[in-house]
C-alpha positions as CSV (number, residue, x, y, z in Angstrom):
1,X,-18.0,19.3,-13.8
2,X,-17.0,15.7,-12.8
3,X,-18.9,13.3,-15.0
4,X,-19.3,10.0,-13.1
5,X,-20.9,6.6,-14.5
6,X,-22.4,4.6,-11.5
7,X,-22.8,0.6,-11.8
8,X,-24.7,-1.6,-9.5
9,X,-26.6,-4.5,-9.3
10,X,-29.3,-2.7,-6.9
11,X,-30.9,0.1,-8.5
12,X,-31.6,1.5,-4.8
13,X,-27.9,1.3,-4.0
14,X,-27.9,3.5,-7.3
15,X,-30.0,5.6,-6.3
16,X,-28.8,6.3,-3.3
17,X,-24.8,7.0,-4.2
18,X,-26.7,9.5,-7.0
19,X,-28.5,11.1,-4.3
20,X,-25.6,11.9,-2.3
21,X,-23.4,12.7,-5.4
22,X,-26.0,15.0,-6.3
23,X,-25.5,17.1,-3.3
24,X,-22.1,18.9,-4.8
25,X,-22.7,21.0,-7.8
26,X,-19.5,19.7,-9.3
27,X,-20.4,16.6,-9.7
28,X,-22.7,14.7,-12.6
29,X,-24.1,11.3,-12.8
30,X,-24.2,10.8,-16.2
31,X,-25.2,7.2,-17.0
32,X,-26.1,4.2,-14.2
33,X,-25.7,0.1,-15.2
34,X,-26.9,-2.6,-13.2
35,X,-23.9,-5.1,-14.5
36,X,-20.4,-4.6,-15.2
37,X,-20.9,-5.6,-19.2
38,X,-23.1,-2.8,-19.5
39,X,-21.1,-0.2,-17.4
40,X,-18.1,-1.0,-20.2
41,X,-20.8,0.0,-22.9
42,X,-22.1,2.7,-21.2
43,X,-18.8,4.4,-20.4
44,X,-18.1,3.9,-24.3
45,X,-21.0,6.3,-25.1
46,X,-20.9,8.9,-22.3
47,X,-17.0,9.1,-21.8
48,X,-17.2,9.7,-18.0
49,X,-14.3,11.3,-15.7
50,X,-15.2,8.3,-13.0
51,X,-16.3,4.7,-13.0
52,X,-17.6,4.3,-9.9
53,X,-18.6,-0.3,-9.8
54,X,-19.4,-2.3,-7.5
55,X,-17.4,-6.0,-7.2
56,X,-20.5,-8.6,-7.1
57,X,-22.4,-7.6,-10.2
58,X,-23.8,-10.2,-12.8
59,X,-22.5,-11.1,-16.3
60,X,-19.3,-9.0,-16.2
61,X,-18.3,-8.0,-12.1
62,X,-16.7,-5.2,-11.2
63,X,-13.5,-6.6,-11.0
64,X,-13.5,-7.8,-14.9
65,X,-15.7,-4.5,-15.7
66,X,-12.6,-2.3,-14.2
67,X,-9.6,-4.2,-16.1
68,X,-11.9,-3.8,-19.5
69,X,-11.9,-0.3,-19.2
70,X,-8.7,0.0,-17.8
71,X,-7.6,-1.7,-21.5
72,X,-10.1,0.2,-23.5
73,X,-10.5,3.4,-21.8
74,X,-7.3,4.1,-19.4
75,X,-8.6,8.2,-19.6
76,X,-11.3,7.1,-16.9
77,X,-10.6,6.5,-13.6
78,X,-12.2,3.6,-11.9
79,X,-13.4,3.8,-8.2
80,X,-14.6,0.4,-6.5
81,X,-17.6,0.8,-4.1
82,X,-18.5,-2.2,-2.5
83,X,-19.9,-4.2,0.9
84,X,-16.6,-6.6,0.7
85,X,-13.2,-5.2,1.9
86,X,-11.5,-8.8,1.7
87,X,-8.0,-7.9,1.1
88,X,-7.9,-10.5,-1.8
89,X,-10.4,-8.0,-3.5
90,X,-8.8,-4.7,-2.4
91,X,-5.2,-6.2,-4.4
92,X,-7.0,-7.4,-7.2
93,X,-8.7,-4.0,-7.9
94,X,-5.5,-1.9,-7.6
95,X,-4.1,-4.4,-9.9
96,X,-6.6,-4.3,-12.6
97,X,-5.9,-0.1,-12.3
98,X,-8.7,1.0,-9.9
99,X,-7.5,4.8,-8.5
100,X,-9.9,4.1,-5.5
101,X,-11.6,2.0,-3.6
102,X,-14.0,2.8,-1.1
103,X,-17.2,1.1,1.3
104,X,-20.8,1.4,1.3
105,X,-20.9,1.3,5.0
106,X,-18.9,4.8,5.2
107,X,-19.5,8.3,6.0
108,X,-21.5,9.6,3.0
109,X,-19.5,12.8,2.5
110,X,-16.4,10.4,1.8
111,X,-18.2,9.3,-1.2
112,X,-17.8,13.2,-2.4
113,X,-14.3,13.5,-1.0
114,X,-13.1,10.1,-3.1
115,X,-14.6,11.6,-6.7
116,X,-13.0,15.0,-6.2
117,X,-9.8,13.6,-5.1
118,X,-9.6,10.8,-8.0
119,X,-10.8,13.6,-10.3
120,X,-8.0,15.7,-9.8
121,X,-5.6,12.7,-10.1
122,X,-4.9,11.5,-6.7
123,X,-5.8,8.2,-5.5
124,X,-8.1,7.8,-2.9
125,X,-8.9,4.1,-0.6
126,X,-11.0,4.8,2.6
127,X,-9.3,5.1,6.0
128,X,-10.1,0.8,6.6
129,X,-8.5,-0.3,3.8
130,X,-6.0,2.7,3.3
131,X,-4.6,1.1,7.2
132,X,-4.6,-2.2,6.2
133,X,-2.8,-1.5,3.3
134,X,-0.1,-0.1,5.5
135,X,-0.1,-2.8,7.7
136,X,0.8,-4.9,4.8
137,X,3.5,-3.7,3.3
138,X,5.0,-2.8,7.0
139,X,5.2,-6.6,7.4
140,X,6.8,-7.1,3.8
141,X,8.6,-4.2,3.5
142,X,12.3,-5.4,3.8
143,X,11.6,-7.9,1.5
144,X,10.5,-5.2,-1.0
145,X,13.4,-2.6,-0.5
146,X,16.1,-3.9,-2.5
147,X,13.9,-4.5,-5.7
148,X,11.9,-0.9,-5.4
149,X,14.7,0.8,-5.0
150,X,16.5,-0.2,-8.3
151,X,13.1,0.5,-10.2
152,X,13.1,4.2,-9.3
153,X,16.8,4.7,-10.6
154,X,14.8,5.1,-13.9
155,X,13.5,8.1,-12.5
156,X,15.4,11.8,-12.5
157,X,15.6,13.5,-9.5
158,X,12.9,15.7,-10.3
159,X,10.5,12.2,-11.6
160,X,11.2,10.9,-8.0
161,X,10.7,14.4,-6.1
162,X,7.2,13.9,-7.9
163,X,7.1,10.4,-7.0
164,X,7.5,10.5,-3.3
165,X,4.5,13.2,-3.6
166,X,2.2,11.0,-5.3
167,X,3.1,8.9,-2.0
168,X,2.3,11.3,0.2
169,X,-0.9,11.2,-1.7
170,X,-0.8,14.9,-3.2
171,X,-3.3,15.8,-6.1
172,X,-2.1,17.1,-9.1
173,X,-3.1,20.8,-8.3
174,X,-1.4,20.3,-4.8
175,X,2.0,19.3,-6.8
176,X,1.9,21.8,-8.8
177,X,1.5,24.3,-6.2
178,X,4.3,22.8,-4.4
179,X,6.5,22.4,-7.2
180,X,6.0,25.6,-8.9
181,X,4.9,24.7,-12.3
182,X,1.8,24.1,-14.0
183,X,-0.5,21.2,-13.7
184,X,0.5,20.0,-17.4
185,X,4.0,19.7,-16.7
186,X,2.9,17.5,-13.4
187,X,0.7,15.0,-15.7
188,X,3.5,14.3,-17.9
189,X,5.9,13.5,-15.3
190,X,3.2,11.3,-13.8
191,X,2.6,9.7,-17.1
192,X,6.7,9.4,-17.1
193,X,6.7,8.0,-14.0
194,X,4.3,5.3,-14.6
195,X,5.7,4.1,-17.6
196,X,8.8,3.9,-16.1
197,X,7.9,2.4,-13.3
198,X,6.1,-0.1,-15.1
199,X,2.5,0.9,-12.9
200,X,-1.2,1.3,-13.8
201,X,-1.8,3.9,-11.7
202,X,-1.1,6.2,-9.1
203,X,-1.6,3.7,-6.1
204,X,0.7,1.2,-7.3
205,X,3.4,3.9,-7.9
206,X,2.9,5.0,-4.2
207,X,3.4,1.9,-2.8
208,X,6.8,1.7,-4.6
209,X,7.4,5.1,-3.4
210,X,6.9,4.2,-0.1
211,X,8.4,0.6,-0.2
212,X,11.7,2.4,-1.9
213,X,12.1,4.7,1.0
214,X,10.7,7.6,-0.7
215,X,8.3,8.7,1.8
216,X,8.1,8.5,5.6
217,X,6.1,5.8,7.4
């Protein structure tokens, strides 16, 4: 069962992302906050799997709400679901350790597909900002090379082989399956990896894998 703590200012918003959530017997809404500062005290007591916050929230936002746990609770992933896709948002949140980030306006099923996909330890930004992304660090990319490149000689050969999959944006399970070993083994060479790499999460270690040459355009 995924356990998943929902904050937002509008308790119909709330309502509505449990509604859908409710819809896949896998998945739990354990606890809802209408402010960041209470979704940090709320995740304290009920320990969820995912943080699912919104940016624009009163006395702590999103944005604040998802470095505090980040710092406080790193075991539980955050997922940003929001209105506002400005890219000045988007970075901040993969910055401050967000494994997701995803829109209001989508398709409702991608609300289910993000949570099972952050819950098995992949990373998962909807298909608008996942492109823009892209487009980004294509018009950067040179300037990047050089500098990613001599991060990942940290890594072992197997470290990067699980690297460039975290790039390709493989769960876990997935890597394990490819890799034939066991889904333990993969989580400590992701936790390797990170550290290594100096990362938060799994986003900002793709983008290195993909800005070192690790992984096809």
């Amino acid at each position: 069962m995924i356990r998943v703590l929902l904050a937002d200012d509008e308790a119909m918003i709330r309502a509505g992302v449990a509604a859908i959530l409710a819809t896949d017997p896998g998945i739990e809404v354990v606890a809802e906050a209408g402010d960041g500062a209470e979704a940090v005290e709320l995740a304290r007591a009920h320990r969820p799997d995912i943080a699912m916050l919104d940016i624009r929230m009163p006395k702590l936002d999103g944005l604040a709400a998802a470095a505090e746990l980040h710092r406080v609770m790193p075991e539980v992933a955050v997922v940003m679901l929001t209105t506002f896709d400005e890219d000045a948002y988007v970075a901040q949140a993969l910055s401050q350790g967000a494994s997701g980030f995803m829109l209001k306006a989508a398709d409702p099923r991608e609300l289910i597909i993000g949570v099972k996909a952050v819950a098995d330890g992949a990373a998962y930004l909807s298909p608008r900002i996942a492109q823009r992304v892209i487009t980004k660090l294509n018009n950067g990319r040179l300037d990047r090379v050089a500098p990613a490149r001599k991060r990942i000689d940290a890594l072992t050969p197997r470290e990067r082989e699980v690297l460039a999959l975290i790039g390709r944006g493989e769960s876990n399970h997935e890597i394990a399956k490819r890799l034939h070993v066991s889904e333990g083994t993969v989580k400590n060479h992701v936790s390797t990896i990170l550290t290594r790499l100096e990362v938060k999460n799994r986003v900002q270690a793709a983008i290195t894998a993909y800005e070192a040459g690790l992984i096809d355009d």
